[in-house]
Phi, psi and omega in degrees: 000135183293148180248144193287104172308129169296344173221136173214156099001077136259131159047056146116295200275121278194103185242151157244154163267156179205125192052248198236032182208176190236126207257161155273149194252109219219137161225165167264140212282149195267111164237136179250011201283150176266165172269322184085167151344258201299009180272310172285314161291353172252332164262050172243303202267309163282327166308335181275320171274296142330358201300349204263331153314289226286310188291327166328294195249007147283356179239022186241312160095042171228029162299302185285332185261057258150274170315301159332297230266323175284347183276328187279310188294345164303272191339291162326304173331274194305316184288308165339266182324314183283300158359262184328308189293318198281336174283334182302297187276351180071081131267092196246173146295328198310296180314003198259314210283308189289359234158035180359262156347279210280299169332312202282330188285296198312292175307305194291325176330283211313290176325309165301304201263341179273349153289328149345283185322311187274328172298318185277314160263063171212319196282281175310008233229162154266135206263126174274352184047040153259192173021061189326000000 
């Protein structure tokens, strides 16, 4: 009887033996980046929503760089937004240093409507599942 290599090569795909049969040797892509806030709320909306997305790129093994990539452009968004609003609105330090109380209300809206804002369009939105 011929004896079985332990590791072989076909159409691509890369097997080790284990007992009498030959497994594909599957590794997963090494990511170190976090998903974040907004990462864990948009694979919250897909898994709930979304499954057929959401199981698409957990077996294409591109969920976590998915996620990743959208938690840095949230995060970007929401700093944007909050910017642009607290200048808009004359939300200053000076108003931080003369005026707490109105600064904190003022800064938590401004906070509230610009998470809004990245939910709807970043979290919440519908995936066309192209282009990363």
């Amino acid at each position: 009887m011929n004896e079985l290599k332990p590791r072989i090569h076909e159409n691509g795909i890369d097997y080790i033996l284990v007992g009498d049969y030959y497994v594909p040797d599957l590794k997963l892509p090494e990511e170190k980046r976090p998903i974040g806030h907004w990462g864990r709320l948009h694979k919250a909306y897909l898994q709930n929503y979304r499954p057929a997305v959401y199981n698409e790129l957990v077996l294409s093994c591109r969920l976590h760089s998915v996620l990743a990539d959208l938690n840095e452009q949230a995060n970007d968004r929401f700093s944007l937004i909050m910017e642009q609003m607290a200048r808009a609105e004359g939300v200053t330090e000076q108003m931080k240093a003369e005026n707490q109380m109105l600064w904190v209300q003022s800064m938590n809206s401004i906070r509230n409507r610009a998470e809004e804002i990245v939910k709807h369009e970043m979290i919440y939105c519908h995936y066309s599942g192209g282009g990363d």
